[in-house]
N, C-alpha and C positions, 0 to 999 in steps of 0.2 A: 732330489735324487733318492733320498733313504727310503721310502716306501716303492720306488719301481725295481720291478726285477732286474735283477742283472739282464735277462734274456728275452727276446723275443719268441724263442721257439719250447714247446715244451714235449715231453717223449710220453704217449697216450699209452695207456693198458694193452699190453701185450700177452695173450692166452691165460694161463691159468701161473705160469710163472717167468714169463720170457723175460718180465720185470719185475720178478718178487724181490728183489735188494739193489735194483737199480739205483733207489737215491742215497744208498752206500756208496753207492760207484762215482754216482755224477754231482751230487744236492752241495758237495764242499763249492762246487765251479759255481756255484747258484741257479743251475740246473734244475728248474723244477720235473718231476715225473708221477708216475701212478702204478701203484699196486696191485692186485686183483686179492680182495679177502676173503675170497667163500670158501676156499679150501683150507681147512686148520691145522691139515692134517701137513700139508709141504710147509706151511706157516711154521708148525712146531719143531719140522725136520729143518730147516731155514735158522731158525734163532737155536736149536742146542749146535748148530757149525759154529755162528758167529760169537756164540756163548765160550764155545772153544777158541777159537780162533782170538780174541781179543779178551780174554780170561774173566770173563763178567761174570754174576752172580744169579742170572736170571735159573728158578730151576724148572725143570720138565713138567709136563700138565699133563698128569696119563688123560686117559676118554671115558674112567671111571669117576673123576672129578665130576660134580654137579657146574653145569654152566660150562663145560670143559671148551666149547665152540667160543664164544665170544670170550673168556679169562684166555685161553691161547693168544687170540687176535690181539687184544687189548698186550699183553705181557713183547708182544714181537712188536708192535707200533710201540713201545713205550723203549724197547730196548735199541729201535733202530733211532728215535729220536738222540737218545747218547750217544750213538758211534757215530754220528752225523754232527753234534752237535762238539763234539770233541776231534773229529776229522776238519771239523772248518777253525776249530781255534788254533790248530797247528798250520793250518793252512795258510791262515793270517801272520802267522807267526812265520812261516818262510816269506810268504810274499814282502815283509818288511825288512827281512836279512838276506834273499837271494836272488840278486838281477836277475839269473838267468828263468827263476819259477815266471817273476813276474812279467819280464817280458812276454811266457809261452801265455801267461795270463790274460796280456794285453790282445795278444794275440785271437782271444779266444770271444775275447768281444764283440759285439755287433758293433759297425764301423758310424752308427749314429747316437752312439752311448757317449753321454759327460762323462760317463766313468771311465770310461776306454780314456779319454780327453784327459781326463784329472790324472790318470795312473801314470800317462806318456809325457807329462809334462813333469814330474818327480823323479822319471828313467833319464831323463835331457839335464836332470841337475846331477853336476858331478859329484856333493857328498849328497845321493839319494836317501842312506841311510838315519835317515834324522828322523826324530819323534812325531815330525810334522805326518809322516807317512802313515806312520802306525798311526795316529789322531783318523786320517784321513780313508785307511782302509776298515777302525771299528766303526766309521758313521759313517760310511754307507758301502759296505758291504752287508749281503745277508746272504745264507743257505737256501738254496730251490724247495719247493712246495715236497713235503711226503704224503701226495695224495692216495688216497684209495680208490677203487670201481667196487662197487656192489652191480651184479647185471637181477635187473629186480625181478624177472623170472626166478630166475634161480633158487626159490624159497621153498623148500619141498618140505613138509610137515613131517616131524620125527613124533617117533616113538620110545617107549621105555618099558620094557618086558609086554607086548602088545596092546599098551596104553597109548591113548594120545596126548600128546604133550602141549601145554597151551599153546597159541599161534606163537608166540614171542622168544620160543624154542624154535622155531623155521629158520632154515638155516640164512637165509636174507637177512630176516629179524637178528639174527646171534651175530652176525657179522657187522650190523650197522651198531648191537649195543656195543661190541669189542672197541669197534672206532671210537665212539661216544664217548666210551670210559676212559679213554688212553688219555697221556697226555697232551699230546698234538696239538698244538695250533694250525688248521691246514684244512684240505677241503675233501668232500665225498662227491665222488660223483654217481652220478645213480643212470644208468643208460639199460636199453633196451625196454622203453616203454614203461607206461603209469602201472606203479600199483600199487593203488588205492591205501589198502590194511598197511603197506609199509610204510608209507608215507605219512601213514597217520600217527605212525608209531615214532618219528622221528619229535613229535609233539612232548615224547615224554623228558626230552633231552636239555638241561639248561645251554647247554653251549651252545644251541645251533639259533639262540635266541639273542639281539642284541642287549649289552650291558647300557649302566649308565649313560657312557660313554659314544655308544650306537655303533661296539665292536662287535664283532661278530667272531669266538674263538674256533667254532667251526664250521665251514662254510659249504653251503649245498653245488655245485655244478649237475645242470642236467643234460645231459646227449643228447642231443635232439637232429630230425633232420627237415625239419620244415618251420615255419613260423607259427601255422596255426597249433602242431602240437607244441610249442613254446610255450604260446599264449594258455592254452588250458592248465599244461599241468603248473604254470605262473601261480596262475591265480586260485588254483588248487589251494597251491600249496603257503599262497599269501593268505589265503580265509583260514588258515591254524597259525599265522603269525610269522609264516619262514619266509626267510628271503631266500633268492635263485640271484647268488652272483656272479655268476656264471653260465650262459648258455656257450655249448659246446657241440658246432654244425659238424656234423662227419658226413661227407660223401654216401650216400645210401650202397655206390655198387664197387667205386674208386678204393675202399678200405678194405685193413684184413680181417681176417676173423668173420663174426655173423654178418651178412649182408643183407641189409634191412632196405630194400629197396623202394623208392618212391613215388608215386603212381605216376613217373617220366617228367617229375620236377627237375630242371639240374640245378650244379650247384652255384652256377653265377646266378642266377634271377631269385633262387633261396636266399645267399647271399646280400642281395639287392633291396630282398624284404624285411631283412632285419639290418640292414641300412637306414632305410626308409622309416620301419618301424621302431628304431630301441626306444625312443621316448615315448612310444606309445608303451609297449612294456615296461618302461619302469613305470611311467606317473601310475597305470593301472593297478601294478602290485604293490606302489608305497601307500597308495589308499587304503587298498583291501586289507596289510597287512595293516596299519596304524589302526586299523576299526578292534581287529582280532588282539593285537598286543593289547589295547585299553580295555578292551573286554576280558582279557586274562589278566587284570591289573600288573600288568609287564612294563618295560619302559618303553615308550612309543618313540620313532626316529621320528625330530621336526624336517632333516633333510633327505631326499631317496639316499638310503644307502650307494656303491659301489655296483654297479653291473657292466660285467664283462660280455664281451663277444669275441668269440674264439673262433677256428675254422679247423680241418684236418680230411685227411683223405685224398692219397695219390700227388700230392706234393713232391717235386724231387728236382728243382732247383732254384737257387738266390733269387731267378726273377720271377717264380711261380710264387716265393714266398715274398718279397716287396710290394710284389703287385696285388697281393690278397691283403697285407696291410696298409697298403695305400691306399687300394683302390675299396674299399669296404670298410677300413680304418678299424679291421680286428684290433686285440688287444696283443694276441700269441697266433701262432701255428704250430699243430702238431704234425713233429714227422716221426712217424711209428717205424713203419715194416725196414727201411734205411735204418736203422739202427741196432737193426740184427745182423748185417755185419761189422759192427765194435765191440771189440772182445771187452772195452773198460766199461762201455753202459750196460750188455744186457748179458742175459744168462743164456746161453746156447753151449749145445755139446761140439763136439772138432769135426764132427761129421756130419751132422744138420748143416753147419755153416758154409760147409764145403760143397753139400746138396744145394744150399742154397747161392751159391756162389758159381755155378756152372749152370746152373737152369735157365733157360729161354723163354718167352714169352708165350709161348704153347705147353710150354709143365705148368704154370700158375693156372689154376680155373678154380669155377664156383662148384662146390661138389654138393650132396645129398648127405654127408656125412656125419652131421651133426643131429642127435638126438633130440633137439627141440624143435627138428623138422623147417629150421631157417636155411637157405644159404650157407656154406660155409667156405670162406680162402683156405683155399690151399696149395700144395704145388706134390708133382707126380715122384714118385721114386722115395717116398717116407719110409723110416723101416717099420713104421707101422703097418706099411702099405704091403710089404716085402712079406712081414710076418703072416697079417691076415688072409691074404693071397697064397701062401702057405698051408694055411691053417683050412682055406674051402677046397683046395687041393684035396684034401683026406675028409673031406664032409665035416668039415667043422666048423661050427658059426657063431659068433657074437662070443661077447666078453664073460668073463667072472663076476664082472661088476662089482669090486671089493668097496668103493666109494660110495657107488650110490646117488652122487650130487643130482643126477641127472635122471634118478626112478621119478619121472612125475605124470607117466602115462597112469589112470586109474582103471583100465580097460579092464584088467585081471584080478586088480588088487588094493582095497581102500590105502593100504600103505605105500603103493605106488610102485614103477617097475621101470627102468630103463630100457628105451628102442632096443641100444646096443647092447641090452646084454642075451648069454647063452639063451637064459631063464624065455625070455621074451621072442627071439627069434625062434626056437625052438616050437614053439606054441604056433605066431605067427605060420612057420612053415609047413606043421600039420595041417592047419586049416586050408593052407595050398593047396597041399597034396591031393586033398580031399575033394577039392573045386577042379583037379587037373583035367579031369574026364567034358567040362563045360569051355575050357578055355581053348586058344588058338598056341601054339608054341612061342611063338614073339609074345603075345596075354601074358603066356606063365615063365617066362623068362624075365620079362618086365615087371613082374608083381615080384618074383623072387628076389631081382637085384635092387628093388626099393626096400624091401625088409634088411638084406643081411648087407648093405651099403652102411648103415651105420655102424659109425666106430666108437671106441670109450674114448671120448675126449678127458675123464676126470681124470685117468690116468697117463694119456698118452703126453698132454699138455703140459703135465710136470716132471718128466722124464728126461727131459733133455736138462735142467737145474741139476737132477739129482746126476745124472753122468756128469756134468762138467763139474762138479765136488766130488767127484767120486763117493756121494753118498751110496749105502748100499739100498739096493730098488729090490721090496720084496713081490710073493705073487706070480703071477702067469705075468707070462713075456709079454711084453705089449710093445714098445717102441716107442718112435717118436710123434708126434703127430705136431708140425706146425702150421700155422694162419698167416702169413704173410700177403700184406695187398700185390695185386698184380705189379704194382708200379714197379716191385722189385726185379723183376725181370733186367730192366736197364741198368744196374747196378751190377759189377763183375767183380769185387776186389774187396780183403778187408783191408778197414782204413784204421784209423786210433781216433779218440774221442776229438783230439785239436783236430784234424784231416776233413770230418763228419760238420763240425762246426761252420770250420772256414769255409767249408762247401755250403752251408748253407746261408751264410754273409755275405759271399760273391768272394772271399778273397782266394780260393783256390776252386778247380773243379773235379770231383773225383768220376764223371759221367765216361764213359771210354769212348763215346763219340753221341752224332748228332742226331741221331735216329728216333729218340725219344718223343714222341708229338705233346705235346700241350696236354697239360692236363684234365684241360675243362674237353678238349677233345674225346682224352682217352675215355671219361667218363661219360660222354656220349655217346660212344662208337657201343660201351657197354649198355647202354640203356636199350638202343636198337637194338642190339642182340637179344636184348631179354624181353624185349617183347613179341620179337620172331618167334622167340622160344616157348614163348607165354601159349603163344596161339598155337605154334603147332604139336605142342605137349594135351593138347586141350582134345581128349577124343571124345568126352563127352558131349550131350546135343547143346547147344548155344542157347546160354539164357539171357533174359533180358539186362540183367545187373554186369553180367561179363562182358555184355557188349558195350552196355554203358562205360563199364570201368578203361576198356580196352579203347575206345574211340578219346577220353579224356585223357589217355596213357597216350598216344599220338598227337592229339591237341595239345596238349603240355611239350611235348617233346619239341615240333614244330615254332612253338611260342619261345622254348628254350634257343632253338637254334636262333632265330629272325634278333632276340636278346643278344646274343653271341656278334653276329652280324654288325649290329649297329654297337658295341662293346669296342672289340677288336679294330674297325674302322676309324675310331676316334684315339684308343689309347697309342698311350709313349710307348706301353710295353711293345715285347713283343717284337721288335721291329724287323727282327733276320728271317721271323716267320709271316713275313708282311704279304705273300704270295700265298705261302702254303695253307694257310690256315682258311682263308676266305674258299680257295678249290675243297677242302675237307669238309669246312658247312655245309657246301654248296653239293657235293655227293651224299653227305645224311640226307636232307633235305630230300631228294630225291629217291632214295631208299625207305624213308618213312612215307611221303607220299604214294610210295607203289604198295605199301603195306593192305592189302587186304582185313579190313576185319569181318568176322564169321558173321551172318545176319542169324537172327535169332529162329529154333530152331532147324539150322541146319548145321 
């Protein structure tokens, strides 16, 4: 028992702070969750609250400080490790003197945990308070993971009085040495694709390397949404000696935030190959890496290390999460965008949650809104959306851009320039104006609403932390801007952290009824969508690669359903949708078959 998680489920990176102090909140319950470090600047507003707030010693790191990016991150992960680490030994400390904590404790377990078993059988004995307990809850109890996200885009090269600052000043780079340096035992996950310079840079780090022992004190997770990018950036990153103990599937279109869609892979037959495949992924990478440890005279592991298989993406109940750990024998499931509304895990303001709490399945959609030109979740009526809507009322466009995180267009400026800022669309819409005389009115209505569609996510996304602290929010108005997966739509109520849980163990259900379809479903229904969309966004003349790509995006899809098909027909799950689901395939199917794709050029 001592080394497995309390938990099956674990709560994934949420915007830029929707879980900046989350495993404050949850990590005592053994909760594991994750961070987002690129931004230093909520980081630093983050730990001088808690700095207050729990009377600690850590002090302030103006942006004058040398290093000042990665010594914030490192000083906020090294201060969130005490309040965590001092939250669970009181925690332990009630669970052994108060029936009623431990009972909600028991509670709170997943109903195939020895632990759950060992706790209930101590509550059954009438002097429960015996030493045996406390013996019993310091060996095998532990606190949930305090993970990080680096999104490895994100690395925009700084400057200092219009110098360039070595790459390891980029803000990726400053946020992975803050992790490195802290004290944490715990993991990084590195998502939205390979890059390369960073990864090579994790090289310089003794921890993320194993010890004598073949421990690893901190440990890589990568986001991935298919097998074969697994397998490369694996074995990338096994030839400099690191292991990946963690691969972490997210849904390409079912999640919130950036939507990295996949050329109409879905997620059970993804799934299905890293079933099939994990032993092919480890023996591959415990070779690669044992060559690269012994060539860096490192200690080399005689057994594979530990490698995990995680899942996440539009989850949203006990038997969508049973049957992804049975049926694929994950290790965890993450469920994200559900847990924006528990006021005790995540950080939301009282009016985001209430937007988010009355929305329909028609306010969630994939917008243009993000400045790295991906997908982006979202849902209608933000008062970002309120303000900026406002602001083109009176001919006014794009942000201040006071952050910056996101200047990585070179178009204008070696230094780099964000989509969404004033700076950017202002430029962008001269060069419009100038084209207006050649265009059609739908042309120049459509060219203009892809420029000034983009919003400042650096600031919008930590707005809603700083309302519910009532931190004060300097700068031009911005609001709020949230990422939540569509899934959330079906979800009407806030619940409490036990509520959220039990719902996800099967022992209660907070869904308000049954209307919800399947998740491998809903995640289908969106891939068709986006390929309808693909093509008829598509006004330019058809070339041969688009066709190619689009006919494999239908192929895939089709091979998805027919998977689906013979899945469904054979499992236990499922069973109340033992009708519905098979007439649902059996409509894509038929919708993707009628799909037209463009021949080339026409």
């Amino acid at each position: 028992m001592k080394n497995k998680p309390l938990h099956n489920f674990h709560i994934p990176v949420m915007g830029l702070a929707y879980t900046i102090d989350s495993p404050i909140r949850v990590a005592h319950y053994g909760i594991s969750s994750v961070i987002s470090i690129i931004d230093d600047e909520i980081i630093e507003k983050m730990k001088d609250f808690y700095n207050k707030k729990f009377s600690l010693d850590y002090r302030s790191i103006s942006h004058k400080t040398d290093d000042y990016r990665a010594k914030r991150i490192t000083d906020y992960l090294d201060m969130m490790d005490d309040i965590v680490n001092e939250k669970f030994e009181a925690f332990k400390q009630e669970l052994s003197k108060n029936k009623e904590v431990l009972k909600n404790f028991i509670a709170m377990l997943p109903n195939t945990s020895d632990l759950k078993n060992g706790l209930q059988s101590f509550l059954n004995q009438k002097d429960y308070l015996s030493s045996s307990i406390k013996h019993f809850i310091e060996t095998n109890l532990k606190p949930g993971g305090i993970d990080v996200n680096i999104m490895t885009k994100v690395d925009k090269d700084n400057f200092r009085k219009n110098e360039q600052l070595p790459v390891i000043y980029n803000d990726a780079h400053a946020s992975l040495r803050g992790f490195a340096k802290s004290k944490l035992s715990s993991s990084m996950v590195l998502s939205a694709g390979m890059n390369p310079r960073l990864y090579s840079y994790i090289e310089e780090f003794d921890d993320f390397f194993p010890d004598q022992n073949g421990i690893l004190k901190k440990k890589i997770i990568l986001k991935v949404s298919d097998f074969r990018s697994a397998m490369i950036q694996g074995n990338f990153l096994a030839k400099k000696g690191l292991w990946i103990s963690e691969y972490r599937i997210e849904s390409g279109l079912n999640c919130g935030g950036h939507a990295f869609a996949t050329e109409g892979l879905l997620l059970g037959p993804i799934m299905e190959e890293f079933k099939q495949k994990k032993n092919e992924l480890i023996q591959s990478a415990h070779t690669i890496m044992n060559n690269a440890l012994e060539q860096k005279g490192k200690y080399i592991v005689v057994q594979p290390l530990e490698m995990k298989i995680t899942v996440q993406g539009g989850v949203g109940t006990s038997e969508e999460h049973e049957f992804l750990l049975e049926n694929y024998n994950v290790d965890s499931v993450g469920w994200g965008s559900p847990f924006l509304l528990v006021p005790e895990a995540t950080s939301v303001d009282k009016a985001t949650r209430e937007l988010l709490l009355k929305s329909k399945e028609e306010d969630f959609y994939l917008s243009n809104i993000s400045p790295l030109g991906v997908p982006f979740n979202t849902v209608r009526g933000t008062s970002n959306q309120l303000l900026k809507d406002k602001k083109e009322g009176n001919k006014k466009y794009g942000s201040s851009c006071p952050k910056k995180l996101l200047a990585l267009s070179k178009e204008y400026s070696p230094k780099g320039i964000c989509t969404a800022s004033k700076k950017y669309q202002d430029i962008k819409l001269d060069e419009l104006q100038m084209e207006k005389k050649t265009l059609t009115t739908d042309e120049f209505n459509k060219r203009k609403t892809e420029i000034t569609d983009k919003a400042c996510l650096c600031v919008g996304l930590v707005n809603s932390a700083y309302l519910e602290q009532n931190i004060e929010i300097k700068g031009e108005k911005q609001g709020v801007v949230i990422c939540p997966g569509p899934n959330l739509a079906y979800f009407n109520k806030e619940v409490s952290l036990l509520e959220m849980v039990q719902h996800i163990y099967g022992n209660s259900n907070i869904l308000p009824d049954n209307r919800r379809p399947n998740m491998f479903i809903n995640e289908l229904k969106m891939y068709v969508d986006h390929l309808k969309k693909e093509i008829a966004d598509s006004s330019v003349v058809t070339t041969h690669s688009q066709t190619k790509k689009w006919n494999s995006f239908k192929k895939n899809i089709l091979d998805g359903i027919t998977y689906y098909e013979d899945l469904f027909s054979t499992s236990i799950f499922f069973r109340d949708k033992k009708e519905a689901i098979p007439l649902q395939l059996q409509k894509y199917k038929m919708m993707v078959s009628e799909i037209e794709i463009p021949q080339v050029g026409k």
